[in-house]
C-alpha positions in Angstrom: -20.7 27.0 11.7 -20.6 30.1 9.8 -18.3 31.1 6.4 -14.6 30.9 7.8 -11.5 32.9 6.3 -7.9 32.5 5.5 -7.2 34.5 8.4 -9.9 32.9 10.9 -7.6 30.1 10.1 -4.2 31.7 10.3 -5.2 32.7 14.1 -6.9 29.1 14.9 -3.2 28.3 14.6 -1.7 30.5 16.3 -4.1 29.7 19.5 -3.2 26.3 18.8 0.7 27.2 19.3 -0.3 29.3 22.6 -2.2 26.9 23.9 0.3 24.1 22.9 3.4 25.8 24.5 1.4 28.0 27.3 3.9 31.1 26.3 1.8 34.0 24.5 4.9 35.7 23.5 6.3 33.3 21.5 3.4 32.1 20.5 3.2 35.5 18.5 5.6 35.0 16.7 5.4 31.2 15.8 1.7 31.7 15.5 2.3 34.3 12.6 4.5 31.7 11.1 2.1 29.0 11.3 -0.7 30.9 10.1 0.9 31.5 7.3 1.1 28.0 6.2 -2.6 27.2 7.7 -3.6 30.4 5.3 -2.1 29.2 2.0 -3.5 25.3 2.8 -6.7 27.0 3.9 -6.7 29.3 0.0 -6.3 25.2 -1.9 -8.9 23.3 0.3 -12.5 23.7 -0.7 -14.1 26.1 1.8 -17.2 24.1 1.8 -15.3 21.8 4.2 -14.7 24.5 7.0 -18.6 25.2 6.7 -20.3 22.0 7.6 -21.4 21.2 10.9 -18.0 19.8 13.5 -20.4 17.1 14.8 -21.1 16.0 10.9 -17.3 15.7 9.8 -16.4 14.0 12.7 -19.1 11.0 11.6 -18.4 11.4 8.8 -14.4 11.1 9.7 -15.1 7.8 11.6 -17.6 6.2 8.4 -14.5 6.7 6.4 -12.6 4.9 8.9 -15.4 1.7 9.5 -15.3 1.5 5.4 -12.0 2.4 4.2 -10.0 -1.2 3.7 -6.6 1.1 3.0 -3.5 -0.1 5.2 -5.8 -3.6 6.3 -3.1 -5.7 4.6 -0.7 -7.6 6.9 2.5 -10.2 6.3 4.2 -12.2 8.2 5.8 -10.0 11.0 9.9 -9.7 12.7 12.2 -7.2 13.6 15.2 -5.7 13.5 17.6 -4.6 16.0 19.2 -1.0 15.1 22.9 -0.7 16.1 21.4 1.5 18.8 18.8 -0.7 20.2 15.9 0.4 18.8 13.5 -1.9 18.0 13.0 -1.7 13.9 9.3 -3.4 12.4 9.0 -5.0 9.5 6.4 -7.5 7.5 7.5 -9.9 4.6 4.8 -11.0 1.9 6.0 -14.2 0.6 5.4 -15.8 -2.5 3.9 -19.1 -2.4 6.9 -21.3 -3.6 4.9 -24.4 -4.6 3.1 -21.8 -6.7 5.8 -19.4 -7.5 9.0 -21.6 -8.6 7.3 -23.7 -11.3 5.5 -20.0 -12.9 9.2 -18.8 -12.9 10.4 -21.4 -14.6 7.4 -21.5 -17.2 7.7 -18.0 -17.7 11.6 -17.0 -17.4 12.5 -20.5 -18.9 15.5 -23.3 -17.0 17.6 -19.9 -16.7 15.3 -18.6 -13.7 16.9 -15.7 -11.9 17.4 -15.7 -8.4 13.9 -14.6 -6.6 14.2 -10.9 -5.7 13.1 -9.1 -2.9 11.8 -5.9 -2.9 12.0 -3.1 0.3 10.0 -0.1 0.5 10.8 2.7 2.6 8.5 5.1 3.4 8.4 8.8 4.1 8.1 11.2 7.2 5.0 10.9 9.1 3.9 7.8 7.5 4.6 4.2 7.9 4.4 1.2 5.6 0.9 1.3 5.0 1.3 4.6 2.6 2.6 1.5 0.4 -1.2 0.0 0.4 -1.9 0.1 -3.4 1.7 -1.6 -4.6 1.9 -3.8 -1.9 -1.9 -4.9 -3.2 -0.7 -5.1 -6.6 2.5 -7.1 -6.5 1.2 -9.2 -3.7 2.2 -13.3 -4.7 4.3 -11.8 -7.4 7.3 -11.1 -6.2 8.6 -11.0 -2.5 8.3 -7.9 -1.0 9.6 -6.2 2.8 8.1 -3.3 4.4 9.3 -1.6 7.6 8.3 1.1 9.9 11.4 3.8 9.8 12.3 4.4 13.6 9.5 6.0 16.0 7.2 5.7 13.3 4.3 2.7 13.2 5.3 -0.3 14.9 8.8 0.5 15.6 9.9 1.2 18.9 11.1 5.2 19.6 14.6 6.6 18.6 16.9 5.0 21.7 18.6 8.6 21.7 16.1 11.3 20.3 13.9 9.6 23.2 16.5 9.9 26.1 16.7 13.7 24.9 20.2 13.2 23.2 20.9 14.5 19.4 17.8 14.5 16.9 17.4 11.9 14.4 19.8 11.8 11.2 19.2 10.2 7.5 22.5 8.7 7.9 21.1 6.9 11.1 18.2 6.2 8.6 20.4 4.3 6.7 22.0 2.2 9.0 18.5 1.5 9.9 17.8 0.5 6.9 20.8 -1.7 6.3 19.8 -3.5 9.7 16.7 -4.3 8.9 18.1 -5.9 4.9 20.2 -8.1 7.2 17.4 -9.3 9.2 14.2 -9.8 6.3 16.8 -10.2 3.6 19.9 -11.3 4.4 21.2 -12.7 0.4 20.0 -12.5 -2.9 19.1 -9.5 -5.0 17.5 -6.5 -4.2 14.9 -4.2 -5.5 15.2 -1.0 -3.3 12.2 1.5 -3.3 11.7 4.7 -1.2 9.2 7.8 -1.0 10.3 10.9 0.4 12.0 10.6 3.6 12.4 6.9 2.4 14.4 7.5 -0.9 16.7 9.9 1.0 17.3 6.7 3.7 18.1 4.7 0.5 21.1 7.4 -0.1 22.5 7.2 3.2 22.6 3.2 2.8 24.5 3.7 -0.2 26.7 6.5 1.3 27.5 4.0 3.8 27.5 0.7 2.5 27.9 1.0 -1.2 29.5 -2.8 -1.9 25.8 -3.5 -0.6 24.3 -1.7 -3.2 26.4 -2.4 -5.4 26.6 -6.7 -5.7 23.5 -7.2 -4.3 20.8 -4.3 -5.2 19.6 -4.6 -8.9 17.3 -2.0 -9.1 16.1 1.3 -7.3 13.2 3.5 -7.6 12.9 7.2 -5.8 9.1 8.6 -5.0 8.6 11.8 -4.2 12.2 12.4 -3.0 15.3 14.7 -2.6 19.1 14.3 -2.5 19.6 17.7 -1.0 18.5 21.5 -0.4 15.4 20.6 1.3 16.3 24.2 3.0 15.5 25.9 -0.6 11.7 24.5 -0.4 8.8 27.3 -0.5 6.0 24.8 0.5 4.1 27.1 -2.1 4.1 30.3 0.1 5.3 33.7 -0.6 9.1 34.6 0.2 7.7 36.5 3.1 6.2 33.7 4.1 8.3 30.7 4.1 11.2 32.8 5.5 9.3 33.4 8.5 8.4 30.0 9.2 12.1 28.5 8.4 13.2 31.0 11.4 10.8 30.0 13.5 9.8 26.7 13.0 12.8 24.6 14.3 12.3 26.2 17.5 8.2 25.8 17.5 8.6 22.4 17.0 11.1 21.7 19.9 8.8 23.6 22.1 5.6 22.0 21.4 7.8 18.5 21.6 8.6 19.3 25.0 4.5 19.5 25.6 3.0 16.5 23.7 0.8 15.9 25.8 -0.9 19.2 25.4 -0.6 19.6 21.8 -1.7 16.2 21.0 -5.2 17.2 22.6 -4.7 21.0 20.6 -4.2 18.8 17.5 -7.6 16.3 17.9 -9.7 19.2 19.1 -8.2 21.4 15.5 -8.7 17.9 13.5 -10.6 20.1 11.1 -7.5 22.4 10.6 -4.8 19.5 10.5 -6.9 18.1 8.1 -7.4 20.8 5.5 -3.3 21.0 6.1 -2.5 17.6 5.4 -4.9 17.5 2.0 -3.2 21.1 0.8 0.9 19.2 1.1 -0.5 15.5 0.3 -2.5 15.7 -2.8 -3.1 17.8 -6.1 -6.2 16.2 -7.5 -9.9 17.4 -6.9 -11.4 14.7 -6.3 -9.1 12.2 -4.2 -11.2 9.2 -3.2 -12.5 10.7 0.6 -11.6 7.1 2.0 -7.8 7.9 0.6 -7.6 11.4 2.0 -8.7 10.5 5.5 -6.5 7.2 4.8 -3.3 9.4 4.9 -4.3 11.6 7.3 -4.8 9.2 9.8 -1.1 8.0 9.4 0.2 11.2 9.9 -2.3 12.0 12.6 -0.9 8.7 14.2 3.0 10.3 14.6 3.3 11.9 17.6 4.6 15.5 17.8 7.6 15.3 19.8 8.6 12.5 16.6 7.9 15.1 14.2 9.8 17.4 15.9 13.0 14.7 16.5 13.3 14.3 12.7 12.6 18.0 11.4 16.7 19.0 11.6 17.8 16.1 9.4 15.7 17.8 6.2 17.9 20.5 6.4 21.0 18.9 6.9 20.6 16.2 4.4 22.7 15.7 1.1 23.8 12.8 0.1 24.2 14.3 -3.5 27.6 12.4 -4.0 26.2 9.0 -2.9 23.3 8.6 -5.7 26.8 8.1 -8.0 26.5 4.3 -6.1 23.4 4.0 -8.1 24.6 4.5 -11.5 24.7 1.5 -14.0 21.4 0.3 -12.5 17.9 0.5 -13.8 16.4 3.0 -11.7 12.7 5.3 -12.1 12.9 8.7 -10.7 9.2 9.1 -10.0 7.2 12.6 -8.8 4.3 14.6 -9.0 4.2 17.3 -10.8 2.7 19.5 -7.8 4.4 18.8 -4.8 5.0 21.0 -2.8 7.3 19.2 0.1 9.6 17.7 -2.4 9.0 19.4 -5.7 10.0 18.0 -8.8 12.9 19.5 -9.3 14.6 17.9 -6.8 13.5 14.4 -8.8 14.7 15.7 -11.7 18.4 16.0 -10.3 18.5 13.2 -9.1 17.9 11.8 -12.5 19.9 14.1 -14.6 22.8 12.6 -12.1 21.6 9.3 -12.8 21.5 9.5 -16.4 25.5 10.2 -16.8 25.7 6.3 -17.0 23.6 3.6 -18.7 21.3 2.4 -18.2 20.0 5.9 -18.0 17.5 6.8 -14.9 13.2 6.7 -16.5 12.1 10.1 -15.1 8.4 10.1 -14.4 6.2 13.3 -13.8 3.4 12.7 -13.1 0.5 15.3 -13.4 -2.0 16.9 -11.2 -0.1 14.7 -8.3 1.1 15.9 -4.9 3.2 14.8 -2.2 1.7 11.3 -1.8 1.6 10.6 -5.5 1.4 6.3 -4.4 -2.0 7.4 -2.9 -3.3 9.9 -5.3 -2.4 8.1 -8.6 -1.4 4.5 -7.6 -1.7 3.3 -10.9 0.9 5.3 -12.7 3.4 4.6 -10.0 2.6 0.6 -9.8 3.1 0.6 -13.7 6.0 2.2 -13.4 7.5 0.0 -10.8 6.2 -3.1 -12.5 8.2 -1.7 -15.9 11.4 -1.7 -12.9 11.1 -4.9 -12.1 10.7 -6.3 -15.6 13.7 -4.2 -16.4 15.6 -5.8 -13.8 14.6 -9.6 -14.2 12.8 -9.1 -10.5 9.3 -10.4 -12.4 9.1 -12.2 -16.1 7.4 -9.9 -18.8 4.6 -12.0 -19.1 3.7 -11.0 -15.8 0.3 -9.1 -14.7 0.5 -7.0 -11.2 -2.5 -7.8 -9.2 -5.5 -5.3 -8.1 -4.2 -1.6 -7.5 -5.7 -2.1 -3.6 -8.8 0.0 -3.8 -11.1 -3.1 -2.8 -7.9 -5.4 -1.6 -9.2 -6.5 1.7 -6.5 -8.5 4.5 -4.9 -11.2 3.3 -5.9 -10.4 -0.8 
């Protein structure tokens, strides 16, 4: 395969859009758009990617896939019913209570402190695996649930995105979430964490039910996340740019939903393309373990397009400013890295200037050289900073020590 360009890769995209939605016409205009984005993620991905040989990346895609133990961890299994029928999954890692109850009491003293439970949420296009390294590390230590948000992992589809009715809201998120706390934790404390698309499901819970939050959740941490103005976002491309693709892409999007089918083939035969996209808006670092990188893009490989077409809208609508106020008085981390470029840091550090007009006051965390899917890319600066949450909030004794990060954590470890 010989030297490709920026722009060899702005017009891949745009064939993919033709081909996708079989209308050249628009596919002009979206395919400008697109290639605009595939340009500026083609400029911050090492070119010597685009120049080896397709047959050689895709071995080398499926090595990483045989060796790579990230997202092998499994708990015990239920689910939830949303209050629109849609099937919500989620896993519970227990602690062993012969084990666990007498180490409380040994560490924390007669006063023990009801066992907490800890939910993760994850973000858009993921599912709970993107949780691999914490989940590793606080594994026996504390009780922790993690769910697949609707239509993505082992949940069933969005009842009404799916019978073609109104796309898919955070506030619906929330509800979601709240369902799915009833069912995996229905009393005692509450340690709620959330990346991305995850934190801003955490909001709408609080918007909705706030006495929840507020006699039963102890602690909170936001990854990665924004309370609002998502439609402000550059992605890192020029004004030109990211106006053109904020027309155009709501309606792209529908229309290569209403041909999955086709675009899902577009997408594996372009897996080169996706690829060097989903490295350019997941991660900041050079050298990202391979294994990791082709670890996330396989989860957001796995969501189809017509789902990441049903959840686009909410972005733009969401702002649930007003309801991080539910979340004052708690111990909460306000976590991000300092390159990302889907929910820049900024937005983390209004949440937390909000979050500091009451005490305890909100940790902010930047972390550096970290993208989008900081948990990935630098899992041990986010699982020390969620251990120092749960010490805050009596979820684990100070004497504690969080378990392996994940990188070698193989099922059941």
């Amino acid at each position: 395969m010989s030297e490709t360009s920026t722009g060899d890769v702005a017009e891949a995209a745009a064939v993919v859009v033709a081909e996708a939605t079989g209308n050249w016409r628009r596919a002009g205009i979206a395919g400008a758009a697109i290639g605009v984005v595939a340009a500026g993620a083609a400029a911050g991905v090492a070119l010597e990617r685009l120049t080896v040989g397709r047959g050689m990346r895709k071995k080398a895609r499926l090595a990483l896939d045989a060796s790579g133990p990230y997202g092998a961890l499994r708990g015990a299994p239920g689910k939830a019913p949303a209050d629109d029928g849609t099937t919500l999954y989620y896993e519970v890692d227990e602690t062993d209570p012969d084990v666990a109850a007498p180490r409380r009491r040994r560490l924390f003293g007669r006063k023990a402190p009801a066992p907490v439970t800890v939910v993760f949420s994850h973000g858009y296009c993921l599912n709970q695996d993107s949780w691999h390294f914490q989940r590793a590390a606080l594994r026996g230590l504390v009780r922790t649930v993690h769910w697949d948000q609707r239509s993505h992992g082992r949940s069933g589809r969005s009842a009404a995105a799916a019978a073609g009715g109104a796309p898919v809201s955070i506030d619906q998120l929330g509800r979601d979430l709240k369902a799915v706390i009833d069912a995996a934790a229905p009393d005692g404390p509450l340690v709620l964490v959330g990346h991305s698309m995850g934190g801003m499901t955490m909001m709408a819970l609080a918007a909705h039910y706030p006495e929840l939050v507020r006699e039963r959740v102890v602690a909170a941490a936001f990854v990665g996340t924004s309370s609002g103005k998502l439609g402000e976002v550059s992605y890192g491309l020029p004004v030109a740019g990211v106006n053109a693709v904020r027309r155009v892409l709501p309606g792209v999007l529908r229309a290569l939903g209403s041909q999955a089918e086709l675009v899902e083939r577009g997408r594996r035969a372009t897996a080169d393309l996706f690829a060097g996209l989903i490295k350019r808006y997941s991660f900041s670092s050079k050298d990202v373990d391979p294994a990791v990188a082709r670890f996330a893009e396989r989860m957001i490989e796995s969501t189809p397009i017509d789902v990441v077409a049903e959840f686009y809208p909410a972005f733009a609508e969401h702002d649930k400013t007003e309801a991080l106020a539910v979340f004052q008085g708690l111990p909460v981390l306000v976590l991000a890295g300092d390159k990302d470029l889907v929910t820049p840091s900024a937005h983390s550090e209004a949440i937390a200037d909000l979050l500091r007009e009451a005490e305890p006051a909100a940790e902010l965390v930047i972390v550096p050289d970290a993208g989008h899917l900081v948990m990935l890319e630098h899992p041990e600066a986010v699982t020390d900073r969620l251990a120092d949450l749960l010490v805050r909030a009596g979820a684990v004794p100070p004497a504690a020590t969080v378990g392996r990060y994940g990188s070698t954590a193989q099922p059941g470890g």
